[in-house]
C-alpha positions in Angstrom: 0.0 0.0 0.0 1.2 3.7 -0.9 0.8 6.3 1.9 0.5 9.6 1.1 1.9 12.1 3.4 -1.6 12.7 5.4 -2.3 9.2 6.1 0.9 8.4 6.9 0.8 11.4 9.3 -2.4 10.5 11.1 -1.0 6.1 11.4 2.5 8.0 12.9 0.6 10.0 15.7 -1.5 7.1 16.8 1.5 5.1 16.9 3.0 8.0 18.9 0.2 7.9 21.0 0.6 4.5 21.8 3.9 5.4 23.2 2.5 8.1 25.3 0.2 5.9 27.1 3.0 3.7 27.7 4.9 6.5 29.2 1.6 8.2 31.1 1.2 4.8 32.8 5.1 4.0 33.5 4.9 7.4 35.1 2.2 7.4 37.3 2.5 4.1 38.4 6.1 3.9 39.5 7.5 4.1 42.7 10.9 6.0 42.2 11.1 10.0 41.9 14.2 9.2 39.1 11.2 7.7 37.5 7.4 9.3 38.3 9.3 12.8 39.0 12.4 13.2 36.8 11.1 11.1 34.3 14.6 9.3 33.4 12.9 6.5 31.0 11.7 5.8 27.6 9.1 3.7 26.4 9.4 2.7 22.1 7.5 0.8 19.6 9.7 -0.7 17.5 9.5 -3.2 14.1 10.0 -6.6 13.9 13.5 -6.0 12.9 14.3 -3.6 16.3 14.0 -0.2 14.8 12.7 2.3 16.9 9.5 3.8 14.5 7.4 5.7 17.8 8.0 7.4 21.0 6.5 10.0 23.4 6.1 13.5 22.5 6.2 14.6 26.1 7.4 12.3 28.4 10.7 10.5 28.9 14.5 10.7 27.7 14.5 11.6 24.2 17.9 9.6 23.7 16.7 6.8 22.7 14.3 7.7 19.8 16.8 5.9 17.0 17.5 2.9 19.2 17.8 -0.4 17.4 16.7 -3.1 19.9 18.0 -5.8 17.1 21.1 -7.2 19.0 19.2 -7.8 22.4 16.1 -9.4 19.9 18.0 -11.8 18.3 19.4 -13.2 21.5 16.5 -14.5 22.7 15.8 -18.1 20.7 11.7 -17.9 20.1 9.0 -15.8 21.6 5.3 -16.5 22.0 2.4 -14.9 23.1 2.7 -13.0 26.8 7.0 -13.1 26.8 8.9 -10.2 28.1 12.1 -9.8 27.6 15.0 -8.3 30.1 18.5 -6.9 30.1 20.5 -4.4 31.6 24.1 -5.8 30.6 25.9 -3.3 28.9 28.2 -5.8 26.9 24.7 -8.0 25.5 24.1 -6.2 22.3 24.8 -3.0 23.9 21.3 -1.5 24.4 21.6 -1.3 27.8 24.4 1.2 28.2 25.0 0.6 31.9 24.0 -1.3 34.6 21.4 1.2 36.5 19.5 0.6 32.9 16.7 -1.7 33.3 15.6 -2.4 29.1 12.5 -4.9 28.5 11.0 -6.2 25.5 7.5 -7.5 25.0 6.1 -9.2 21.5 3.0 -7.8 19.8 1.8 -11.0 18.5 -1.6 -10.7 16.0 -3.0 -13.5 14.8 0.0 -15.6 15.3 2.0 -13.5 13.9 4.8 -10.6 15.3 4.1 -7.2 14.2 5.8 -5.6 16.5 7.6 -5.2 19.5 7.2 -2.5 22.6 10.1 -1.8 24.6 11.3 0.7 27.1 13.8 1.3 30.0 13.9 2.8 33.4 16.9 3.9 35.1 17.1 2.5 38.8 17.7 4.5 41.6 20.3 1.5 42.6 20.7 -2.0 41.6 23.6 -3.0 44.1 27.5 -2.9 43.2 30.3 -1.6 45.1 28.4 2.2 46.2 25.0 3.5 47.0 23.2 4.5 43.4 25.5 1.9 41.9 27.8 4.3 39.8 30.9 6.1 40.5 33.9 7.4 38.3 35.9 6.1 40.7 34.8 1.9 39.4 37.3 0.3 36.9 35.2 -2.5 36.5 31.4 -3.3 35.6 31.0 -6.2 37.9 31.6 -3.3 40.6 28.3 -1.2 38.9 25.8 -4.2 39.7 23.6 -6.9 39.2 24.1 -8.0 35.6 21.0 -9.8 33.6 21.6 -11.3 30.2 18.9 -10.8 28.0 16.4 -13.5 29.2 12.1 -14.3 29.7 11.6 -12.6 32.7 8.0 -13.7 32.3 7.1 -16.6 29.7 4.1 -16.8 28.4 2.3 -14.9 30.7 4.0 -16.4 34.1 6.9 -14.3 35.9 10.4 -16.2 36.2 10.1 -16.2 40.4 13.8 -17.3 40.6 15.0 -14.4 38.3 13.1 -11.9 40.0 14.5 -13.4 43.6 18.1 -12.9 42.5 17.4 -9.3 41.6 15.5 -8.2 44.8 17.9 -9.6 46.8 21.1 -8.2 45.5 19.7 -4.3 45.1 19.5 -1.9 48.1 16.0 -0.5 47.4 14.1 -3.6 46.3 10.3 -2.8 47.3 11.2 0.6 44.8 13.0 -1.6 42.3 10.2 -4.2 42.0 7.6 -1.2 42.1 9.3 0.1 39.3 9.5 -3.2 37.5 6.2 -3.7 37.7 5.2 -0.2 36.1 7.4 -1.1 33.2 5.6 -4.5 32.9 1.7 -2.4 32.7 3.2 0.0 30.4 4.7 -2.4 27.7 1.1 -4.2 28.6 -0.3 -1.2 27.7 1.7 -0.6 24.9 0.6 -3.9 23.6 -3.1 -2.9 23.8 -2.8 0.1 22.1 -0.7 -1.1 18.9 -3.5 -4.1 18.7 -6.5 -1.3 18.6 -4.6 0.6 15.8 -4.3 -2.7 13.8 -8.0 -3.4 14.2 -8.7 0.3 12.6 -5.7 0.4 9.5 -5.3 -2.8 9.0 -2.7 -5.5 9.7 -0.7 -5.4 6.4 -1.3 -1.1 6.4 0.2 -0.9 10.3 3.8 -2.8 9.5 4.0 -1.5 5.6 3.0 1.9 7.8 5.9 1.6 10.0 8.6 0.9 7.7 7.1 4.1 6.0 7.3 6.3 8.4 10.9 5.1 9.0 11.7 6.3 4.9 9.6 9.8 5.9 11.7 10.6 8.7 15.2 9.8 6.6 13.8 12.3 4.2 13.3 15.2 6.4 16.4 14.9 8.1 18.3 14.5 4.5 16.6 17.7 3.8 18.3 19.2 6.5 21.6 17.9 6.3 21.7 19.4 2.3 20.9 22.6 3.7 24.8 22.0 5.6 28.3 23.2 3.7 29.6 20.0 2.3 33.0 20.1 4.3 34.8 18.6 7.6 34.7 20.4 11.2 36.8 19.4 13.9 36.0 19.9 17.7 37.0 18.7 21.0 35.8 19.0 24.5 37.1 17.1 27.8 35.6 16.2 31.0 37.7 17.3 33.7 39.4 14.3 34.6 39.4 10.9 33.4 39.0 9.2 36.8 40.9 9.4 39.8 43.7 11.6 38.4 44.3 15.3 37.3 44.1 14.5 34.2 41.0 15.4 31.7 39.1 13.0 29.8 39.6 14.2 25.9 36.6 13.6 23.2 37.3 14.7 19.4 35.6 14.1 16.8 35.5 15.2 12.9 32.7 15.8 11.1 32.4 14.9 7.6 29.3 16.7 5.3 28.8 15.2 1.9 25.9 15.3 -0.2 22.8 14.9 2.2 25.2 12.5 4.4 27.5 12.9 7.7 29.7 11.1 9.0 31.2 11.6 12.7 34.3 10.3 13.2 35.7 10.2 17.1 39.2 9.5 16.0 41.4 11.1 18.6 38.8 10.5 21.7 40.7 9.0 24.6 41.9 5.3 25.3 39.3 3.5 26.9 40.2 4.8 30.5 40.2 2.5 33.8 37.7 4.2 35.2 33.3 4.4 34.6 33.4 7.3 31.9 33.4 4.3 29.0 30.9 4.2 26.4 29.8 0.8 25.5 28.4 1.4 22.0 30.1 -1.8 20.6 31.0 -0.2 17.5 27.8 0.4 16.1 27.4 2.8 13.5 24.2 4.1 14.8 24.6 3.8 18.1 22.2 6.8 19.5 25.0 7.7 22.4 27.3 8.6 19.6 24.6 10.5 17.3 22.2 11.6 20.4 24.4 15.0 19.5 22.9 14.7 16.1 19.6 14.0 16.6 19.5 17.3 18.7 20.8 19.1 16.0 18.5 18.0 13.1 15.5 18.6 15.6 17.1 22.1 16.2 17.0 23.1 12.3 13.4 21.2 11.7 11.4 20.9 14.8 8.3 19.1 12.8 11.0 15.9 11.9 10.2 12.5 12.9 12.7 11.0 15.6 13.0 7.6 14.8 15.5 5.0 13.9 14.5 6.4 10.1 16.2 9.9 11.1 19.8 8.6 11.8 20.4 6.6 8.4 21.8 9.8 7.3 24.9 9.3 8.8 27.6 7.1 10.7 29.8 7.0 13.3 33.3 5.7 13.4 34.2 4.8 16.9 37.8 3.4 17.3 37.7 0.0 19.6 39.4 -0.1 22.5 38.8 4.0 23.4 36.6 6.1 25.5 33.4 5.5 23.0 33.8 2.2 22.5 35.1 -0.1 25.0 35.8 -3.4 25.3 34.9 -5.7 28.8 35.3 -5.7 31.3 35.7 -1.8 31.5 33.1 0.1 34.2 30.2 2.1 31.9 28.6 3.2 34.8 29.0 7.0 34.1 29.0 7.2 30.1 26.5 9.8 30.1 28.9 12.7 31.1 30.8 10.9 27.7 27.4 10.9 26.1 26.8 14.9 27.0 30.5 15.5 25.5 29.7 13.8 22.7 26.6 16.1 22.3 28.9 19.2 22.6 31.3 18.6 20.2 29.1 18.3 17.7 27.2 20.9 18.6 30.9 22.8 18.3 31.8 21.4 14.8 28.3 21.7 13.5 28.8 25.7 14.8 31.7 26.3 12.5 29.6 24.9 9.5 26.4 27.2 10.2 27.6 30.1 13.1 24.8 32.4 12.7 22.5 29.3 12.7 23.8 27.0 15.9 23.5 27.7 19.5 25.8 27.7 22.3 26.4 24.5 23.5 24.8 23.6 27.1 27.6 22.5 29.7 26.9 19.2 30.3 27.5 16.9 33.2 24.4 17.6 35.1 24.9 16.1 38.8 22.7 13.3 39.2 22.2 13.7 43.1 21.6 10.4 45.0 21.2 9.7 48.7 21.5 6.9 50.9 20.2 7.4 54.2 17.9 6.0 57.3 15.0 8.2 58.8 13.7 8.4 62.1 12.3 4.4 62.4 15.6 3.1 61.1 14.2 2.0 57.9 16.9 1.9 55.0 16.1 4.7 52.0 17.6 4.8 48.7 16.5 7.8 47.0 17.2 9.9 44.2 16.5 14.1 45.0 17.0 15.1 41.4 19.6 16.9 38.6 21.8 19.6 39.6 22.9 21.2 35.9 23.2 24.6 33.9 21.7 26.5 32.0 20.7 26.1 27.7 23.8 27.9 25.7 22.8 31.3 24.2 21.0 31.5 21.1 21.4 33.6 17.7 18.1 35.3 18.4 17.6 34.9 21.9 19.2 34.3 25.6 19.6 30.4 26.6 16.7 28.9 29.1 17.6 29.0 32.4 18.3 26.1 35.1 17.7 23.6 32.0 20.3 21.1 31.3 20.1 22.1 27.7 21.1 18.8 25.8 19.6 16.8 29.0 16.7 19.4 29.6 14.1 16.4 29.7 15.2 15.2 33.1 12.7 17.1 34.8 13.4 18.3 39.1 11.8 16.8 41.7 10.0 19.1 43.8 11.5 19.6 47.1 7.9 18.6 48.9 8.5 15.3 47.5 12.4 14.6 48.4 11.5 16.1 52.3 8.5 13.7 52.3 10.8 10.6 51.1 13.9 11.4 52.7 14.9 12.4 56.0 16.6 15.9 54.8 15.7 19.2 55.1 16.2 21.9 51.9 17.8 25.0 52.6 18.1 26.4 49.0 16.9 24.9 45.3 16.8 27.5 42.5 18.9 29.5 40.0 22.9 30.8 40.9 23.7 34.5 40.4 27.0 35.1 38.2 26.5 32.3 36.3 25.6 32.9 33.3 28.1 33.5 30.0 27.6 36.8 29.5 26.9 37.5 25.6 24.8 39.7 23.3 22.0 36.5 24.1 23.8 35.7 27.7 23.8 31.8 28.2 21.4 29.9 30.7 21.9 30.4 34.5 23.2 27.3 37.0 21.0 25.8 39.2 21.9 25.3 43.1 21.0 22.8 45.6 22.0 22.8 49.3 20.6 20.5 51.9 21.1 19.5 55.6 21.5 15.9 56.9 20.1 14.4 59.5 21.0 10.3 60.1 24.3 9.6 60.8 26.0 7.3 58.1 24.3 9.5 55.2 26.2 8.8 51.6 25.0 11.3 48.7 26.7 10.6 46.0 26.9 13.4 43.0 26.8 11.5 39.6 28.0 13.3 36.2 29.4 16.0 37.9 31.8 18.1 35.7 33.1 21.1 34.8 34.8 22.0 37.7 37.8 22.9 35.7 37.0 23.7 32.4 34.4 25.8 31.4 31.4 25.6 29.0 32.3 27.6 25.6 30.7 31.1 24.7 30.7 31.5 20.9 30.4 34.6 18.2 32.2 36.6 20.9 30.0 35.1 23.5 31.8 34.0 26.8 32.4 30.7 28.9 30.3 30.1 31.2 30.8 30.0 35.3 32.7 26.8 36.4 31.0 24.3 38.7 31.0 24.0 42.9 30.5 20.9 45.1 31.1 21.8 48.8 30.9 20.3 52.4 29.4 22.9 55.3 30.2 25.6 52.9 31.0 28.9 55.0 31.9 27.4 57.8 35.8 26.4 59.5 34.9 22.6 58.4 34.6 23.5 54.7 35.3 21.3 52.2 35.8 21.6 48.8 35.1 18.4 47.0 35.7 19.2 43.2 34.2 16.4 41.0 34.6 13.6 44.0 31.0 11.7 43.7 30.7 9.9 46.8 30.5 11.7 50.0 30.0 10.2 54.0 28.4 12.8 55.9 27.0 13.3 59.3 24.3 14.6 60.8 23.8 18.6 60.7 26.5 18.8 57.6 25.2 20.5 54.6 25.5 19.6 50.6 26.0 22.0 48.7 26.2 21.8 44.7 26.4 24.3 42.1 25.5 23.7 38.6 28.2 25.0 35.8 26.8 28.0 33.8 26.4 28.3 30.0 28.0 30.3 27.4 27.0 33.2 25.6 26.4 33.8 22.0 27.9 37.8 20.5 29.9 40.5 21.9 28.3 41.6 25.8 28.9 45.0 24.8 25.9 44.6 22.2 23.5 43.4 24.2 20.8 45.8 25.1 21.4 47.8 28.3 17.7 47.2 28.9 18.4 43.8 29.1 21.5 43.9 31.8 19.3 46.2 33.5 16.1 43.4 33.9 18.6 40.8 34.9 19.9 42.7 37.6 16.9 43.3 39.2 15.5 39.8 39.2 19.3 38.7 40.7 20.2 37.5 38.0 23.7 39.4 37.7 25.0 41.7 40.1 26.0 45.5 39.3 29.7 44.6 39.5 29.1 41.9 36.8 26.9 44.0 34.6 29.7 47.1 34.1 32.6 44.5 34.2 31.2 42.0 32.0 28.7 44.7 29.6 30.0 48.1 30.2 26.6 48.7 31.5 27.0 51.9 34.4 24.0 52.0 36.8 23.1 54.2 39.3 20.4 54.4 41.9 19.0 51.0 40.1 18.9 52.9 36.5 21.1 52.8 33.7 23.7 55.6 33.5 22.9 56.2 29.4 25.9 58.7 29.2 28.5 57.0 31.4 27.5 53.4 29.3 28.3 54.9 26.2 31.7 56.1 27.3 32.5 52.8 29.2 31.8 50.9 26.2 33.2 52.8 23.9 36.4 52.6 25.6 36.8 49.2 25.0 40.1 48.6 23.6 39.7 48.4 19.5 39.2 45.3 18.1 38.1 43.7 21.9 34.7 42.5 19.8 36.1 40.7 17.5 36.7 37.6 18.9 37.5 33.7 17.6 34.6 31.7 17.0 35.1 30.1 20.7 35.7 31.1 24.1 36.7 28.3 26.2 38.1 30.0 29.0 41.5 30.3 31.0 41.8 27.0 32.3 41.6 25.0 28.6 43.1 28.0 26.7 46.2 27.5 28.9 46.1 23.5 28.6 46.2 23.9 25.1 49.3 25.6 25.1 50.8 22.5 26.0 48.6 20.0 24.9 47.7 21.5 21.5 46.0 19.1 18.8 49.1 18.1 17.3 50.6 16.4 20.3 47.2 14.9 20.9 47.3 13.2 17.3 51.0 12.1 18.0 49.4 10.2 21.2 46.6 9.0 19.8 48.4 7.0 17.2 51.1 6.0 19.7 48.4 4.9 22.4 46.6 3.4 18.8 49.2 0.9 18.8 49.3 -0.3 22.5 47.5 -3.1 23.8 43.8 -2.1 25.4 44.3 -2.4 28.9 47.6 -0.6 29.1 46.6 2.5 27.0 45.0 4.6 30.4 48.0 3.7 32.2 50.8 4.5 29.6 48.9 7.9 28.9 49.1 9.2 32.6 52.8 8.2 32.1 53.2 10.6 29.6 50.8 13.3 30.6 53.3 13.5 34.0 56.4 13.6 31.8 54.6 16.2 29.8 54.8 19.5 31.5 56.0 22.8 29.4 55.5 23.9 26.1 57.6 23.0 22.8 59.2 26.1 21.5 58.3 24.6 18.0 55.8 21.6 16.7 59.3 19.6 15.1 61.1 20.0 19.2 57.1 18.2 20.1 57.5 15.7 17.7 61.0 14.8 19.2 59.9 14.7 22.3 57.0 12.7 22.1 58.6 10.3 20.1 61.3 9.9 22.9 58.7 9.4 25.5 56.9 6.7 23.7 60.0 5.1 22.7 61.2 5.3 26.8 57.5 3.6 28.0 58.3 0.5 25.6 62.1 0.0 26.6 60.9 0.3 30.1 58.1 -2.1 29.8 58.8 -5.2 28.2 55.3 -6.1 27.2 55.5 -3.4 25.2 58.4 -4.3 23.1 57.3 -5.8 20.3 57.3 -10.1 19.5 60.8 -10.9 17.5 60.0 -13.9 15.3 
């Protein structure tokens, strides 16, 4: 059957609408804030084959709208009638990207026959390993993030596995919330199930799967459209966590992005060695993985906000993700926190795709929104596990307007919790949760402001742990003249003689009457400060948004008795040294500007192929070696090349497994 663009319209949104009664039931019926309150889940309808063809418009993490469920499908021998499927193993066809990540998989069987399949995942509070919440960078292994389940029947034909379910209950810390939240996954896909059998009973058996596959070519088509409208050309970027685990050294991601005739290709050559710590992706190579084109997805979206998100929308391009590195590692390397690696591989293709279309892109959000997690006991001993919701910054600043504030930008859909709920779950009390002053990148369009949480304990023994927390060190970029934004802030009893500064450590003991504080990274700006309108400065002063010493230092905005100073702004701006304006594409602030210097992208690409040529579990090791024997810069790129060929030939006289085999 030929659709035509209207009827193939009207079968998508009832297929969409399927998935939002999947999600409207997965989130009022589970028992977990991360899931009824933040809404960290997705729920999918996907084809025979595994490609995701429908998913909320509203609800849920939009990550996961070109999943291909394929790998985990074909693992499981035969289905029939009332199966669902489980898995949140990480290294079993990589759909489950780590551990916390619950994925099932339900048949939609019509007379006899599959049609379909509806899927979804929740991410748990906890499901046991070595620390409360489950993930830490500090892991270097994934049997330390968790129970494991292969993809299995946790209920066959209608009857739940009892011995399966026993083994997860008992080796999670929370398991009446886990099984709660099981069990919410189990109505929705139930749900799910109902729905797509209703909208074969109106279109037709043979109309809903020739339907889906259709609406899989319709959303390839508008996102080709797009991509046509890009310069033909390749765009490198980088961007780095702060560090790469328990060192002082930054986690690098780099990609290049190739535009060719309606197609992309993004290629993370030059992204770090897969690292012994949890910052690993676990895409397993696949082209299409949607952590290594979630960036993309955003993008497309961005430029055409009618397009179909499906599995359809990523054909247009491919990723190439070296084995044995940061986005694509090998077992049994801990996963646990790829989504900080996810956000930076969102931003740097959000900063290559702004040096193909600047006066079209955004400023990047920061990233590494703090996950915050608490393990605790209230006042009748009872053990809670809870989570109290993201702590992030701001949207980036826009070409037309200032970026949204307190939203995690490329991660805006995990929604917060309201403080009512966490003091009614947990034994805490809130003393501030809202936006940080100073903040924001200033810009002609500032970027988004941070948000900031602080909190008081109360049981003795309480471990909060800070997941994804990042830019501590190095800032988020400001672009078109825009600055970086405000670095990030974790503190013990801040303002007090027992203060502690805790940088990006994620796991913290505290007692009772200490106080968490976190501070969200701000955004970057987009165009010169000095053009943006004094009005503007003005209104953001007086909601505390930016203090009076900010607005004339960053603006050259003069105000006086809570008015702008019309004269005095003139002059102050138009002192501005000549040429101050007209900056480089990026601002990425001191701390990376002057780590450049030294590690510029030339010695990168020397230790990438060096580190290329080591075996996998060596490669985090031997690059800490030389990052410590790395410490000024060359006073030319040939003195570099010298030296970085003497350190690498140094590591494999001094390690013998290095050396290579003599025949």
């Amino acid at each position: 059957m030929a659709f035509d663009k209207r009827n193939l319209q009207v079968l998508a949104n009832y297929c969409a609408a399927a998935a939002d009664a999947m999600a409207y039931t997965l989130m009022r019926t589970a028992y977990s804030a991360f899931v009824k309150e933040t809404e960290d889940f997705s729920c999918t309808v996907v084809t025979r084959d595994g490609l995701a063809f429908a998913s909320p418009r509203s609800f849920g993490a939009p990550w996961y709208s070109g999943i291909d469920y394929s790998p985990v499908l074909e693992m499981i021998e035969f289905y029939e009638p009332g199966d669902v499927c489980i898995t949140n193993d990480s290294y079993s066809g990589n759909v489950a990207t780590h551990s916390t990540d619950i994925h099932i998989w339900k048949p939609v069987f019509y007379q006899g026959e599959i049609v379909c399949f509806v899927v979804g995942h929740i991410h748990n509070t906890d499901v046991g390993g070595a620390v409360p919440a489950s993930l830490s960078r500090s892991l270097t292994e994934i049997v330390q993030e968790g129970i494991r389940v292969p993809p299995m029947k946790i209920i066959r034909a209608g009857k739940l596995n009892e011995d399966v379910a026993a083994i997860m209950r008992l080796n999670v810390r929370a398991p009446r919330q886990n099984w709660g939240d099981f069990n919410a996954q189990i109505a929705s896909v139930n749900i799910g199930e109902r729905k797509i059998l209703e909208i074969i009973d109106r279109f037709g058996v043979e109309q809903f799967k020739e339907g889906a596959y259709a609406i899989l070519d319709y959303a390839e088509q508008q996102a080709r459209s797009v991509i046509e409208s890009v310069p033909d050309g390749e765009y490198f970027f980088a961007d780095f966590a702060d560090e790469d685990g328990d060192s002082p050294y930054p986690c690098r991601v780099a990609l290049t992005l190739r535009v060719r005739g309606g197609e992309v290709e993004l290629d993370y050559t030059g992204s770090d060695p897969q690292l012994a710590s949890s910052l690993n992706m676990p895409t397993g190579g696949r082209e299409r993985h949607p952590l290594a084109l979630v960036g993309l997805t955003y993008v497309l979206y961005t430029f055409y906000p009618g397009m179909m998100l499906n599995a359809g929308t990523l054909r247009v391009a491919r990723a190439v993700l070296p084995p044995g590195t940061v986005v694509n590692c090998e077992q049994p390397a801990a996963v646990g926190m790829r989504s900080l690696t996810c956000m930076l591989t969102q931003i740097v293709t959000f900063g290559a795709f702004m040096q193909a279309m600047p006066q079209k892109m955004p400023v990047s959000a920061p990233g590494g929104n703090a996950i915050m997690n608490i393990k605790t006991n209230d006042r009748n001993d009872r053990s809670v596990m809870a989570s109290i919701g993201p702590v992030g910054g701001g949207g980036g600043g826009t070409p037309f307007a200032d970026g949204p504030d307190g939203m995690g930008g490329s991660s805006a859909f995990l929604k917060n919790t309201p403080i009512e709920v966490n003091e009614v779950e947990v034994p805490i009390r809130f003393l501030r949760y809202g936006l940080q002053p100073d903040t924001a990148g200033a810009g002609r369009y500032r970027g988004g402001l941070a948000t900031v949480m602080s909190f008081v304990v109360s049981s003795p023994n309480t471990i909060v742990t800070a997941r994804n927390r990042n830019r501590s060190r190095f800032n988020s970029w400001g672009a078109q003249g825009g600055q970086a934004g405000s670095l990030s802030s974790f503190t013990k009893n801040p303002g007090t003689e027992r203060a502690v500064e805790l940088g990006n450590i994620d796991v913290v003991t505290c007692e009772p009457g200490d106080v968490i504080q976190v501070i969200g990274p701000g955004a970057g700006g987009w165009g010169d400060p000095f053009e943006r309108q004094p009005e503007a400065v003005l209104r953001d002063v007086q909601r505390g948004f930016l203090s009076a010493d900010k607005a004339l230092a960053q603006y050259g905005v003069v105000l006086a008795e809570g008015r702008i100073d019309e004269a005095a702004t003139r002059l102050r701006r138009a002192a501005r040294p000549q040429g101050a304006g007209q900056a480089a594409l990026f601002d990425f602030g001191p701390h990376r500007t002057a780590y450049e210097r030294i590690w510029t992208p030339a010695r990168y690409a020397l230790l990438t192929e060096f580190l290329a040529q080591m075996p996998v579990m060596w490669r985090h090791f031997l690059k800490h070696k030389i990052f410590a024997a790395v410490q000024y810069e060359s006073a030319s790129e040939g003195d570099m090349r010298i030296e970085m060929q003497q350190l690498f030939a140094a590591q494999r006289a001094r390690f013998a497994a290095l050396s290579p085999v003599v025949a």
